[in-house]
mmCIF file of the N, C-alpha and C atoms, coordinates in Angstrom:
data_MODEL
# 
_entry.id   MODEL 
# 
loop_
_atom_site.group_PDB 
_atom_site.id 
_atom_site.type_symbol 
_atom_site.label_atom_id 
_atom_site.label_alt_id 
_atom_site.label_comp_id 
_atom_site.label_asym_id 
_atom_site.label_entity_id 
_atom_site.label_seq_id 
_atom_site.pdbx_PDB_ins_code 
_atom_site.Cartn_x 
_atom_site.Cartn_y 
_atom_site.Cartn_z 
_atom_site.occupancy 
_atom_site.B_iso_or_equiv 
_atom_site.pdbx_formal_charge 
_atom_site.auth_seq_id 
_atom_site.auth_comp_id 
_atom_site.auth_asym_id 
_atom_site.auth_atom_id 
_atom_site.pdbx_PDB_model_num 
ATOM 1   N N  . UNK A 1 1  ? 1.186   -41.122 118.894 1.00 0.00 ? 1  UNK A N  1 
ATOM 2   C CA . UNK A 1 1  ? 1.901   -42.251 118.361 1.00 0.00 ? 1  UNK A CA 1 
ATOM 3   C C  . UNK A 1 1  ? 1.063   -42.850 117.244 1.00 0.00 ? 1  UNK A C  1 
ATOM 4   N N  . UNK A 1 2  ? 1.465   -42.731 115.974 1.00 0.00 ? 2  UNK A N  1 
ATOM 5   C CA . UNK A 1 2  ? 0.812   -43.358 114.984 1.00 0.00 ? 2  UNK A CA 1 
ATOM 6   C C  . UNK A 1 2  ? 1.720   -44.374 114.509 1.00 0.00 ? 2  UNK A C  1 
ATOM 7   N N  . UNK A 1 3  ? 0.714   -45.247 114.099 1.00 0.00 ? 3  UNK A N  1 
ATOM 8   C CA . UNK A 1 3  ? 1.604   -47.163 113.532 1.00 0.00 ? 3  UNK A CA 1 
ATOM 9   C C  . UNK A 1 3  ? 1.224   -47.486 112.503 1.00 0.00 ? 3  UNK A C  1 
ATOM 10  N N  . UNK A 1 4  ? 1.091   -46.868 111.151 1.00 0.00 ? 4  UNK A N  1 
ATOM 11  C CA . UNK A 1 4  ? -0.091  -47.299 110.182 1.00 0.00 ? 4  UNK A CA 1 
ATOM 12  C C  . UNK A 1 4  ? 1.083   -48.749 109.852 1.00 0.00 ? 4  UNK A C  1 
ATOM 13  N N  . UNK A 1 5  ? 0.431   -49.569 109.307 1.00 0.00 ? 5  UNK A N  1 
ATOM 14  C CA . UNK A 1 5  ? 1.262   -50.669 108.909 1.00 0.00 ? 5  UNK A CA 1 
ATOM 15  C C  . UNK A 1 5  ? 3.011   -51.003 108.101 1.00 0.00 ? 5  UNK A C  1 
ATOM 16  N N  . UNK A 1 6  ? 4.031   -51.645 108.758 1.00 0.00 ? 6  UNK A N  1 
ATOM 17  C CA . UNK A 1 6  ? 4.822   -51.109 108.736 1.00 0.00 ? 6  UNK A CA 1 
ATOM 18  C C  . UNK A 1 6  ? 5.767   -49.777 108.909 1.00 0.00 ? 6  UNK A C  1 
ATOM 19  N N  . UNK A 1 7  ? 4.905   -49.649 110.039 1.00 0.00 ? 7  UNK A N  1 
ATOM 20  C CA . UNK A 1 7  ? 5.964   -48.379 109.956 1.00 0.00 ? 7  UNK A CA 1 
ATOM 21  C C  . UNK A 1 7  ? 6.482   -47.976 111.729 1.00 0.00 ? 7  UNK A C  1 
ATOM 22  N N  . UNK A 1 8  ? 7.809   -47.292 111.827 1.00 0.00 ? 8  UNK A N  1 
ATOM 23  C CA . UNK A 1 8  ? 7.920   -47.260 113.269 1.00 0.00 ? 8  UNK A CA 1 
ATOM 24  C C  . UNK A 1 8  ? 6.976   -46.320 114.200 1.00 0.00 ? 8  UNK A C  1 
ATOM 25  N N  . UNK A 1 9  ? 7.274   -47.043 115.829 1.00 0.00 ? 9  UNK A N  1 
ATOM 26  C CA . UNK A 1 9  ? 6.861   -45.984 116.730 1.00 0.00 ? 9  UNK A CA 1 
ATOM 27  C C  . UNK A 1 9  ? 7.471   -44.978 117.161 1.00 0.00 ? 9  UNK A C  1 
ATOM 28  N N  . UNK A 1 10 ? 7.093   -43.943 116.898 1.00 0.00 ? 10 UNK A N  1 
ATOM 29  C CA . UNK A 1 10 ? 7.767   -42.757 116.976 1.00 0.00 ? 10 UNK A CA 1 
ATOM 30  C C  . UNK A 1 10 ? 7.203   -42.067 118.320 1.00 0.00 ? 10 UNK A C  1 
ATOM 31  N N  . UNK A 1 11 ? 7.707   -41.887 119.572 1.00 0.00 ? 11 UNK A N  1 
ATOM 32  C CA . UNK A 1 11 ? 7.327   -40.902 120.383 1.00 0.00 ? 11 UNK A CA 1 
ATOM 33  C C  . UNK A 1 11 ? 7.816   -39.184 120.723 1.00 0.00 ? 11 UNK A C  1 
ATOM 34  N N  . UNK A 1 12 ? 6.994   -38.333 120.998 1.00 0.00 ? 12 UNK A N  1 
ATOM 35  C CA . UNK A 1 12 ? 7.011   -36.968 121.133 1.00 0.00 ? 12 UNK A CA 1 
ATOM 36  C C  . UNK A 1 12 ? 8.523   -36.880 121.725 1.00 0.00 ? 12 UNK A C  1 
ATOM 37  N N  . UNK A 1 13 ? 8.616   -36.073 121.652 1.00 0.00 ? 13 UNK A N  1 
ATOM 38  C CA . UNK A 1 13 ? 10.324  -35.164 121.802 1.00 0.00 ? 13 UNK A CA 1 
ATOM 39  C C  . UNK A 1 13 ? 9.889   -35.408 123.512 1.00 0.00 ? 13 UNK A C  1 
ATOM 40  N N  . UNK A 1 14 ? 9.204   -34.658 124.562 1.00 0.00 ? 14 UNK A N  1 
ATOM 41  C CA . UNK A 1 14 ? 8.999   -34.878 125.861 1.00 0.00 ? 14 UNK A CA 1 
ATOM 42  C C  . UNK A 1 14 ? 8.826   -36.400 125.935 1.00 0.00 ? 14 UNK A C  1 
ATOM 43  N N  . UNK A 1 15 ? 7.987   -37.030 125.654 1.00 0.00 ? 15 UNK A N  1 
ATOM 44  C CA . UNK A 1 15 ? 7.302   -38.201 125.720 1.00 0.00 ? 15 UNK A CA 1 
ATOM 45  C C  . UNK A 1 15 ? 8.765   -38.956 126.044 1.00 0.00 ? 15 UNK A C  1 
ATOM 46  N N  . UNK A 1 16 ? 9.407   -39.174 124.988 1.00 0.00 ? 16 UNK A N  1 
ATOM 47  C CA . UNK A 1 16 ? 10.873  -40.070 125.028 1.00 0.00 ? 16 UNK A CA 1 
ATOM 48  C C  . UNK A 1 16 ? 11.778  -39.466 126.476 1.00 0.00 ? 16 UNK A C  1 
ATOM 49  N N  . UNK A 1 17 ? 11.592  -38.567 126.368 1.00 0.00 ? 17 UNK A N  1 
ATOM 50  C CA . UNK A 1 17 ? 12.370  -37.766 127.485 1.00 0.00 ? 17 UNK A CA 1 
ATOM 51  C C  . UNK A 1 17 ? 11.924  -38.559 129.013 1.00 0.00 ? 17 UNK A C  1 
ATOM 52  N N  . UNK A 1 18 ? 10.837  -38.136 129.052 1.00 0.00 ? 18 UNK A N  1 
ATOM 53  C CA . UNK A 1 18 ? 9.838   -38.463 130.527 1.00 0.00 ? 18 UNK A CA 1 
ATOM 54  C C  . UNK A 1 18 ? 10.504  -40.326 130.304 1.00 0.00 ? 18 UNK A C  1 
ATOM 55  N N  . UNK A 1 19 ? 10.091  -41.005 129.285 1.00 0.00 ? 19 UNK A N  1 
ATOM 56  C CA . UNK A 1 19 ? 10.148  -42.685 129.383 1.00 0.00 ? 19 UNK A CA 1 
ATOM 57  C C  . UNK A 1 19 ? 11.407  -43.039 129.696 1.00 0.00 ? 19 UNK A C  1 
ATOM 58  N N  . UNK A 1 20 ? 12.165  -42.119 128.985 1.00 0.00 ? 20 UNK A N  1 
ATOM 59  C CA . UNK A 1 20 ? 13.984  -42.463 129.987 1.00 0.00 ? 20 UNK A CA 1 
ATOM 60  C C  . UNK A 1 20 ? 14.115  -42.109 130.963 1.00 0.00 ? 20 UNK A C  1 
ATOM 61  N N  . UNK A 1 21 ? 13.642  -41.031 131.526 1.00 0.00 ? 21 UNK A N  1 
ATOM 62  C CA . UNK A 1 21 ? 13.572  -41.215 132.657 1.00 0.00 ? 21 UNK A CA 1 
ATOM 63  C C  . UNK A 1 21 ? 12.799  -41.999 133.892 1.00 0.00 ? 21 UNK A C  1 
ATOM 64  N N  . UNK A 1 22 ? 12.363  -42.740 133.424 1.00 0.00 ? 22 UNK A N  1 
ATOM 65  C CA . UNK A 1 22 ? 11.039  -43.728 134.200 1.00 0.00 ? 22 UNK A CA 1 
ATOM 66  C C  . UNK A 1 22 ? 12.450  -45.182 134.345 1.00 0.00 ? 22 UNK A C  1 
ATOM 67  N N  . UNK A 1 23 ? 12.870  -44.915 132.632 1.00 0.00 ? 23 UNK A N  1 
ATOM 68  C CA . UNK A 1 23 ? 13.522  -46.525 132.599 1.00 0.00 ? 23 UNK A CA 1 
ATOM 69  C C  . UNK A 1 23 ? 14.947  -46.027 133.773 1.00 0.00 ? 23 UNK A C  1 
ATOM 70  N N  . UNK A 1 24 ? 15.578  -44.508 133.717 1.00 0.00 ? 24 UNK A N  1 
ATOM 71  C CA . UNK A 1 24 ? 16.657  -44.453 134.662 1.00 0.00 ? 24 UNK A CA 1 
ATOM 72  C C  . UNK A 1 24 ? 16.277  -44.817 136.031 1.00 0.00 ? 24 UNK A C  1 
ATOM 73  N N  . UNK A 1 25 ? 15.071  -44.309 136.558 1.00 0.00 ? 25 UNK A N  1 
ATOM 74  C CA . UNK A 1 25 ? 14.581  -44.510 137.942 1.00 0.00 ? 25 UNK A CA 1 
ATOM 75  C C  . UNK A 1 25 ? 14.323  -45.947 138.669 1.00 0.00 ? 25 UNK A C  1 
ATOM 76  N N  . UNK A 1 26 ? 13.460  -46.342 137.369 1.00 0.00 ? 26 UNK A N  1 
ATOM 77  C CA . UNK A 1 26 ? 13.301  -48.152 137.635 1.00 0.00 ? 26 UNK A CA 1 
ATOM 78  C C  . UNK A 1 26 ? 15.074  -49.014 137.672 1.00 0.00 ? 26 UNK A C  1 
ATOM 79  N N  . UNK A 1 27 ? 15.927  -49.000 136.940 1.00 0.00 ? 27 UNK A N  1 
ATOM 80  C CA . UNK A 1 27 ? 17.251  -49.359 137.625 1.00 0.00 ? 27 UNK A CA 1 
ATOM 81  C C  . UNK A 1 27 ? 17.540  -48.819 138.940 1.00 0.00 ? 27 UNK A C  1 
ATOM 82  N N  . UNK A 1 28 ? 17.614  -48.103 138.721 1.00 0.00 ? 28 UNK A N  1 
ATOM 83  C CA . UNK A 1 28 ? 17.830  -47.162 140.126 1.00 0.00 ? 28 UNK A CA 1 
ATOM 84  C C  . UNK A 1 28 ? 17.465  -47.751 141.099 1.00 0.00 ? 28 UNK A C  1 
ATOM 85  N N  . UNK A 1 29 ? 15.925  -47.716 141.264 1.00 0.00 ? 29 UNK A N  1 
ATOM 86  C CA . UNK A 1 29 ? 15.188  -48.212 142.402 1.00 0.00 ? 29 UNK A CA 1 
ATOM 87  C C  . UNK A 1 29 ? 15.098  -49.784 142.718 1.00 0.00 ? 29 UNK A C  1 
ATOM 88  N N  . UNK A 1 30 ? 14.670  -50.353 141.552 1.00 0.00 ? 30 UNK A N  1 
ATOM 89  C CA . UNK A 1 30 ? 14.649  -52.305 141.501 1.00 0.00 ? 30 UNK A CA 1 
ATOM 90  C C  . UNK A 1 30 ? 16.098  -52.961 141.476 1.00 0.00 ? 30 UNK A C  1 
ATOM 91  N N  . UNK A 1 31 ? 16.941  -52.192 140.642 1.00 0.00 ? 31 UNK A N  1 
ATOM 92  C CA . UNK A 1 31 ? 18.254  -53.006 140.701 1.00 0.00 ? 31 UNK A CA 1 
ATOM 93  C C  . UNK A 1 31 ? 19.787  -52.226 141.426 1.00 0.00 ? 31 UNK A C  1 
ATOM 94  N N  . UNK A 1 32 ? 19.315  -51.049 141.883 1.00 0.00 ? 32 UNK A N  1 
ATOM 95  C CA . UNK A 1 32 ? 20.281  -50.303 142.562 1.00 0.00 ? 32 UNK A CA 1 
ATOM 96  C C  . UNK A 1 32 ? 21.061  -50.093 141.516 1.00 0.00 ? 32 UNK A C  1 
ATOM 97  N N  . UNK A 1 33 ? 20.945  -49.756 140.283 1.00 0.00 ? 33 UNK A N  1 
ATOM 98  C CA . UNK A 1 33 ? 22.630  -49.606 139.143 1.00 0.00 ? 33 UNK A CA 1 
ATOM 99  C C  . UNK A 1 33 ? 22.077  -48.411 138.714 1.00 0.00 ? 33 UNK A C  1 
ATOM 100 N N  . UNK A 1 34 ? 22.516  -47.460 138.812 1.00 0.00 ? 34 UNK A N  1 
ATOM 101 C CA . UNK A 1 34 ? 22.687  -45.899 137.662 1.00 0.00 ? 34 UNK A CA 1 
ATOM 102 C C  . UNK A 1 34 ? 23.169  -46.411 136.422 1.00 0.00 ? 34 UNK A C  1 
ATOM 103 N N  . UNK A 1 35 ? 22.210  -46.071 135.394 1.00 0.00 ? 35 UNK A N  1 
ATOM 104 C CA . UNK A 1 35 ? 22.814  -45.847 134.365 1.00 0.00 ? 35 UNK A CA 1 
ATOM 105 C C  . UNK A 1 35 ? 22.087  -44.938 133.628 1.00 0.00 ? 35 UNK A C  1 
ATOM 106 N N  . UNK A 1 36 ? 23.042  -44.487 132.645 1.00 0.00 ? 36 UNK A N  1 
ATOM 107 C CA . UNK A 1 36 ? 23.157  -42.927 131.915 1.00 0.00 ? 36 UNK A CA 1 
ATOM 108 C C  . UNK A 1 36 ? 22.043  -43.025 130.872 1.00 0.00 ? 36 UNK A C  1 
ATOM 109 N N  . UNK A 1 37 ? 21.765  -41.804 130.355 1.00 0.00 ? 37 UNK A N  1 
ATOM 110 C CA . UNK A 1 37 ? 20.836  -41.113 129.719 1.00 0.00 ? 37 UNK A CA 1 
ATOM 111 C C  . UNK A 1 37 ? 20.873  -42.177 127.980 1.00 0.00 ? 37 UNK A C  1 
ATOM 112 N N  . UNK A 1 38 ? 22.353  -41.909 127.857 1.00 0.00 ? 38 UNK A N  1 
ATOM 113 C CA . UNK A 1 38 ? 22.037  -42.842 126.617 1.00 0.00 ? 38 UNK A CA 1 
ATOM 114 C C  . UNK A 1 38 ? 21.764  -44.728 127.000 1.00 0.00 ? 38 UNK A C  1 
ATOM 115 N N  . UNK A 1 39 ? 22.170  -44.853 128.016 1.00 0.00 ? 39 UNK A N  1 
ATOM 116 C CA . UNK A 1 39 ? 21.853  -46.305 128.035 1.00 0.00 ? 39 UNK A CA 1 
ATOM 117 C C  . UNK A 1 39 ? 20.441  -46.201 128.097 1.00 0.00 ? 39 UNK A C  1 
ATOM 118 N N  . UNK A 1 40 ? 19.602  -45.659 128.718 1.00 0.00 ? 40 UNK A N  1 
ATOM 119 C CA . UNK A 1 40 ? 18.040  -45.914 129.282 1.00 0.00 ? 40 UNK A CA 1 
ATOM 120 C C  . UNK A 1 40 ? 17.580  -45.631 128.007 1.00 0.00 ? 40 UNK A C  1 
ATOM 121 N N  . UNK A 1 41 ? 18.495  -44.666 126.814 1.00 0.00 ? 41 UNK A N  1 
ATOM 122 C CA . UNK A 1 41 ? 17.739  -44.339 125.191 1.00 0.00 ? 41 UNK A CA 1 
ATOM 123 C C  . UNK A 1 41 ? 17.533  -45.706 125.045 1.00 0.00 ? 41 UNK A C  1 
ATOM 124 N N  . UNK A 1 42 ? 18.690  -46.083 125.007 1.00 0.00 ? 42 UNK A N  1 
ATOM 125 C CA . UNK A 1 42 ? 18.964  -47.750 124.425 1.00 0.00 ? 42 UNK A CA 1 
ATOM 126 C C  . UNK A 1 42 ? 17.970  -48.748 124.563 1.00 0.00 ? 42 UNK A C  1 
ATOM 127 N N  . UNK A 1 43 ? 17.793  -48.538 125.792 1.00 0.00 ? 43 UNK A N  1 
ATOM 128 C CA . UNK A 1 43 ? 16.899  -50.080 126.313 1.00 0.00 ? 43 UNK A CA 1 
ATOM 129 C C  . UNK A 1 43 ? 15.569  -49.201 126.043 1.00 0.00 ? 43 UNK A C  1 
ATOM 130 N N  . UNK A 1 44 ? 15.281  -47.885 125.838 1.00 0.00 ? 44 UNK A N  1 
ATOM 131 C CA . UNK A 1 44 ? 13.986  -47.264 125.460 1.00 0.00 ? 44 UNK A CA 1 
ATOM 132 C C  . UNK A 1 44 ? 13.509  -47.679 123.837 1.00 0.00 ? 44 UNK A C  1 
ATOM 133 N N  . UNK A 1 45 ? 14.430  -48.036 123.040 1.00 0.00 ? 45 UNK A N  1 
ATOM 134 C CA . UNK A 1 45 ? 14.724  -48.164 121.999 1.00 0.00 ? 45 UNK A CA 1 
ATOM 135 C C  . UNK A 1 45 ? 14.049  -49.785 121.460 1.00 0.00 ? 45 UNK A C  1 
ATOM 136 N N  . UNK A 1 46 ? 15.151  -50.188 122.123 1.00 0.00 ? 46 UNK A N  1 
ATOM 137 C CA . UNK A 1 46 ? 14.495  -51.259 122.265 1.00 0.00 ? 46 UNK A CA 1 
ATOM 138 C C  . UNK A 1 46 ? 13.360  -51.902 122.445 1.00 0.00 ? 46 UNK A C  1 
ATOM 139 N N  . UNK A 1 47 ? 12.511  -51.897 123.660 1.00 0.00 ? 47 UNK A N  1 
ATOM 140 C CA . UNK A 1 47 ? 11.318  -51.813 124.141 1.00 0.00 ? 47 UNK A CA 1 
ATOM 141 C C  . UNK A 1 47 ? 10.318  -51.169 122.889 1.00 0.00 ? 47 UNK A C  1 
ATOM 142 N N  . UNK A 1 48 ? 10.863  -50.185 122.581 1.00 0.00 ? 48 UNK A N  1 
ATOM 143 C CA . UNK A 1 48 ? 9.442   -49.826 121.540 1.00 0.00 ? 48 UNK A CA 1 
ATOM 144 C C  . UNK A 1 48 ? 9.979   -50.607 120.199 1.00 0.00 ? 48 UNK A C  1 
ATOM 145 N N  . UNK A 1 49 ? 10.907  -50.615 120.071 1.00 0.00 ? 49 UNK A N  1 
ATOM 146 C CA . UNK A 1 49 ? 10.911  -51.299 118.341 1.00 0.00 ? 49 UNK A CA 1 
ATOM 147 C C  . UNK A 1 49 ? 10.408  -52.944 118.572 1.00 0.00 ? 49 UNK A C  1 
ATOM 148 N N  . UNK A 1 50 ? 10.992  -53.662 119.476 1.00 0.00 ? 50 UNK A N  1 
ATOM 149 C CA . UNK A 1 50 ? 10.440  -55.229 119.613 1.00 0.00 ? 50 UNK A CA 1 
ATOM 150 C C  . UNK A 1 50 ? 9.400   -55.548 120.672 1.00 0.00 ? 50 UNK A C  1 
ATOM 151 N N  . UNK A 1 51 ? 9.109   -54.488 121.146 1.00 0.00 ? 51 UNK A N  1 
ATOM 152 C CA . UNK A 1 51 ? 7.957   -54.339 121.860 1.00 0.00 ? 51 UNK A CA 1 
ATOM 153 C C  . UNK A 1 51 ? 6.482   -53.894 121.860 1.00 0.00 ? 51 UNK A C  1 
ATOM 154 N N  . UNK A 1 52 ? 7.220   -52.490 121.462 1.00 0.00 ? 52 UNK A N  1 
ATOM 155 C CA . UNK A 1 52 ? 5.440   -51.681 120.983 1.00 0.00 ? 52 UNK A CA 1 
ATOM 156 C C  . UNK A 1 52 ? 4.595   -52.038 120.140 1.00 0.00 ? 52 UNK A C  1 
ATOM 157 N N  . UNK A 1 53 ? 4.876   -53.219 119.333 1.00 0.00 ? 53 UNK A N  1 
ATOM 158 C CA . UNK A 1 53 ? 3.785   -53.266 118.129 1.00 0.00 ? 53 UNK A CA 1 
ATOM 159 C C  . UNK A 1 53 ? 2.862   -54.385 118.868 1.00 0.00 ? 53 UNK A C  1 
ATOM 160 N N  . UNK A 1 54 ? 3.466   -54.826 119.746 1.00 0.00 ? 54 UNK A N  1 
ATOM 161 C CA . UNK A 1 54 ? 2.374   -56.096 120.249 1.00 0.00 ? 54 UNK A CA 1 
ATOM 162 C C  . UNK A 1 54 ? 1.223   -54.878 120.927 1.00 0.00 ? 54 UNK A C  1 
ATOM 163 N N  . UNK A 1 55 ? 1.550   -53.911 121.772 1.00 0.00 ? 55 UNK A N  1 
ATOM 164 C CA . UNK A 1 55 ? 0.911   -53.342 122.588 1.00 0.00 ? 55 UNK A CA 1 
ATOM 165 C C  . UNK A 1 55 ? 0.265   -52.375 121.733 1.00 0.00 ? 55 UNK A C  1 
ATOM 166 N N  . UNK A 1 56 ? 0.684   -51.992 120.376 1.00 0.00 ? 56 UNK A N  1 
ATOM 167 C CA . UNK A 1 56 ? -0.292  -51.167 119.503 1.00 0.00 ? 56 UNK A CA 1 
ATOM 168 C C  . UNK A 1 56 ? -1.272  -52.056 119.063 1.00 0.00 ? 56 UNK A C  1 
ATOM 169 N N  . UNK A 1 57 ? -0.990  -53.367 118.541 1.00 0.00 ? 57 UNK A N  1 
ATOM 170 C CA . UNK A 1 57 ? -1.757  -54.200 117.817 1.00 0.00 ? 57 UNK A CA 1 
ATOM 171 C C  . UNK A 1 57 ? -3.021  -54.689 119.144 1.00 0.00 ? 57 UNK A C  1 
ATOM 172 N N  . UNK A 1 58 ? -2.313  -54.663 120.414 1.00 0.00 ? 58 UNK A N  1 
ATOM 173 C CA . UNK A 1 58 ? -3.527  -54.848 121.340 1.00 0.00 ? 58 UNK A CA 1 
ATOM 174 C C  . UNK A 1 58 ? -4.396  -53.880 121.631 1.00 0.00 ? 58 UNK A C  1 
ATOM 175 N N  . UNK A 1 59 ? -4.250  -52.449 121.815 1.00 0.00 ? 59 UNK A N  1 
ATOM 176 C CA . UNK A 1 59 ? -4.556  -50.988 121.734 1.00 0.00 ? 59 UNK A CA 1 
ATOM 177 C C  . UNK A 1 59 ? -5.659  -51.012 120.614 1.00 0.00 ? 59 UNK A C  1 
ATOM 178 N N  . UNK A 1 60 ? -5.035  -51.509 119.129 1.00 0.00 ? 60 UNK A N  1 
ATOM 179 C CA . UNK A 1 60 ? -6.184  -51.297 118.323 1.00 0.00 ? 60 UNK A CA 1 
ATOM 180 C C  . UNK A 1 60 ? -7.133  -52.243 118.489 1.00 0.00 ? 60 UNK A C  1 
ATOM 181 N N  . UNK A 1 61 ? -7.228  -53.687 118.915 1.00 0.00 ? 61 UNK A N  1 
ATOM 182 C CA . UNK A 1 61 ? -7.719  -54.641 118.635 1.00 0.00 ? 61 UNK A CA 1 
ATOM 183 C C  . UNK A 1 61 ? -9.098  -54.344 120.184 1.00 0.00 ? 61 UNK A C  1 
ATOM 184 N N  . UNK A 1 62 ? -8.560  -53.686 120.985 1.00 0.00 ? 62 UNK A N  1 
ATOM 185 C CA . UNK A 1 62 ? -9.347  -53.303 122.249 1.00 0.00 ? 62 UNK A CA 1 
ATOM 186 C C  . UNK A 1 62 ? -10.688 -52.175 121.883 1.00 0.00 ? 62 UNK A C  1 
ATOM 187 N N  . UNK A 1 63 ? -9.770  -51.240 121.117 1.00 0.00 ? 63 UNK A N  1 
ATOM 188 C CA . UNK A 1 63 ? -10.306 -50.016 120.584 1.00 0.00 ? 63 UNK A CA 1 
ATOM 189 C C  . UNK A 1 63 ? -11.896 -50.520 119.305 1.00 0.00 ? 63 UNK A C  1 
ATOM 190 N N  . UNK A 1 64 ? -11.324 -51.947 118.746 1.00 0.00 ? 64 UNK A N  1 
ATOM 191 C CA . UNK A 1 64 ? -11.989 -52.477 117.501 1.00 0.00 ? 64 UNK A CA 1 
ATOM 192 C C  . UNK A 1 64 ? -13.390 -53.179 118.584 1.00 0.00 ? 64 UNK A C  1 
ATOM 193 N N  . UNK A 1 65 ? -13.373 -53.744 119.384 1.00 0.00 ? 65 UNK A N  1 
ATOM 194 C CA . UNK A 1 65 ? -14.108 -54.585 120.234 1.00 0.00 ? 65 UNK A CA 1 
ATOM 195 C C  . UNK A 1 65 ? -15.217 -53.401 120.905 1.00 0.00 ? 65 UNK A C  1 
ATOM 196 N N  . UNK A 1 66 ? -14.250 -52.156 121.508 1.00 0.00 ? 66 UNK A N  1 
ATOM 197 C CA . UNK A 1 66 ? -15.267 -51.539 121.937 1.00 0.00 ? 66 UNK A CA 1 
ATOM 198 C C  . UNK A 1 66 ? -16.536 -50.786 121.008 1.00 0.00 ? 66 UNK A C  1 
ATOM 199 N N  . UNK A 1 67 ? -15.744 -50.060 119.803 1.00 0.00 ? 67 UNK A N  1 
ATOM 200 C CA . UNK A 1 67 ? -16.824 -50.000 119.132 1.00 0.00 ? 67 UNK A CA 1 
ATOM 201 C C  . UNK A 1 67 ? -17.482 -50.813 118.072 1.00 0.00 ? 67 UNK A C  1 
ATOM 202 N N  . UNK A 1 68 ? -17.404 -51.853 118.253 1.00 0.00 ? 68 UNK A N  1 
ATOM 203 C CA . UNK A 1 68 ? -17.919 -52.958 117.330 1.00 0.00 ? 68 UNK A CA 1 
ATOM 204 C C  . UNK A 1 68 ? -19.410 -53.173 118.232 1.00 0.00 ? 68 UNK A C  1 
ATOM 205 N N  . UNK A 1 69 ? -19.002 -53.032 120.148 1.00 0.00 ? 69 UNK A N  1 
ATOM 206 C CA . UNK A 1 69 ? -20.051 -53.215 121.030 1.00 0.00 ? 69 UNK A CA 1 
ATOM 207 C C  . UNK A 1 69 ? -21.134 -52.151 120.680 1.00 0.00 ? 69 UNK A C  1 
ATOM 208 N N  . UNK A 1 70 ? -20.441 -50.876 120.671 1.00 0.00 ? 70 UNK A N  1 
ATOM 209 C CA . UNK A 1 70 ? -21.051 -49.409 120.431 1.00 0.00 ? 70 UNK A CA 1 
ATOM 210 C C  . UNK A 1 70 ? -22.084 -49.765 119.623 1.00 0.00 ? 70 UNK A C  1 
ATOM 211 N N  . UNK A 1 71 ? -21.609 -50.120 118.156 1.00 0.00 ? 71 UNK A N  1 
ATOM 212 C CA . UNK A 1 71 ? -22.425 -50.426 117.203 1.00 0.00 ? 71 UNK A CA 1 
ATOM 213 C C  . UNK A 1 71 ? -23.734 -51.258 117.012 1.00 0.00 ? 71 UNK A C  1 
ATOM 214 N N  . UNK A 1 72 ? -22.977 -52.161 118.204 1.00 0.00 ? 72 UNK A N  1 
ATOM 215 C CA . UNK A 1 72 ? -24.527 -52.825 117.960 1.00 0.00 ? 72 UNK A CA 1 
ATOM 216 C C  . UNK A 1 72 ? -25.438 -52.327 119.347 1.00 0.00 ? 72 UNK A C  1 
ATOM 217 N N  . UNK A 1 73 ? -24.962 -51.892 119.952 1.00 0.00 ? 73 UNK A N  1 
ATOM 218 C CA . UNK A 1 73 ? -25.880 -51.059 121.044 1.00 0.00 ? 73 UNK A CA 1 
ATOM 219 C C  . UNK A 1 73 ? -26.547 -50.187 120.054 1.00 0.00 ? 73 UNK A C  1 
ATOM 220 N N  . UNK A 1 74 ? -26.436 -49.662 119.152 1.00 0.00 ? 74 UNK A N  1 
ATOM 221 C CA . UNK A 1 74 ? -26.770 -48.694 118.014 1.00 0.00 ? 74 UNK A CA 1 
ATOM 222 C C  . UNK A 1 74 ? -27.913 -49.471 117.539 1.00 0.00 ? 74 UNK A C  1 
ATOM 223 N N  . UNK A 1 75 ? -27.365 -50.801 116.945 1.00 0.00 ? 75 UNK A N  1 
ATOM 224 C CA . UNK A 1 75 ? -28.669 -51.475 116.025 1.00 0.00 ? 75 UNK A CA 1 
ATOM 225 C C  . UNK A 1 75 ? -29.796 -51.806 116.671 1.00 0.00 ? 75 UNK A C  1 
ATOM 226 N N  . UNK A 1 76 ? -29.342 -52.270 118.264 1.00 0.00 ? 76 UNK A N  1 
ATOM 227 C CA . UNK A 1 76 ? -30.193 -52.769 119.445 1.00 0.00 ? 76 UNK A CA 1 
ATOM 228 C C  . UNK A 1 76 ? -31.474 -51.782 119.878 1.00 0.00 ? 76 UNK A C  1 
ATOM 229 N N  . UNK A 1 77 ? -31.318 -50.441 119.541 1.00 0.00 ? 77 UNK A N  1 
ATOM 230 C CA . UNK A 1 77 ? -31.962 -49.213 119.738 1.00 0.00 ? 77 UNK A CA 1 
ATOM 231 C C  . UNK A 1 77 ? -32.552 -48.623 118.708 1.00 0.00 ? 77 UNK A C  1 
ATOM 232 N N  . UNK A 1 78 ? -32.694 -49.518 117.506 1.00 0.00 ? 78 UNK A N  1 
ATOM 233 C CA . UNK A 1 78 ? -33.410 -49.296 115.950 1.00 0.00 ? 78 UNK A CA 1 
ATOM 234 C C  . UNK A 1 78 ? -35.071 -49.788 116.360 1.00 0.00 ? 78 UNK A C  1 
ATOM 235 N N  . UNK A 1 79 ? -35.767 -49.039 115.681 1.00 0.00 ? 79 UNK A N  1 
ATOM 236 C CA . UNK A 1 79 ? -37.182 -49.585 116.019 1.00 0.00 ? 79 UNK A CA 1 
ATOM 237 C C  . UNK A 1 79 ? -37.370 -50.169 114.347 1.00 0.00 ? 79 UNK A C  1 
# 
């Protein structure tokens, strides 16, 4: 999944596959309602377009912290 700025989240051909099916199962199981392959696209759809960028922007911002630590463990070990 790449996000360079402005731009959408795009997931793998399986990837989307497997996540609709997670979102069919979770109705299923939490709210007892079946619903179909294109509805779970839908609400899959959803979820990543008004969703995923918070969780990319946290992903990178986690990713930025850890090696920012790295780094100075780096300088910390300079004689």
């Amino acid at each position: 999944m790449r996000n360079p700025k402005n731009s959408k989240i795009e997931l793998a051909k399986e990837q989307k596959k497997k996540a609709v099916e997670e979102i069919r199962e979770y109705f299923a199981r939490e709210r007892e309602d079946l619903i179909g392959e294109l509805a779970g696209e839908l609400i899959l759809d959803f979820i990543t377009d008004k969703l995923g960028p918070y969780y990319y922007n946290q992903a990178v911002s986690d990713v930025q912290k850890y090696m920012n630590e790295k780094v100075e463990d780096l300088y910390g070990i300079m004689k």
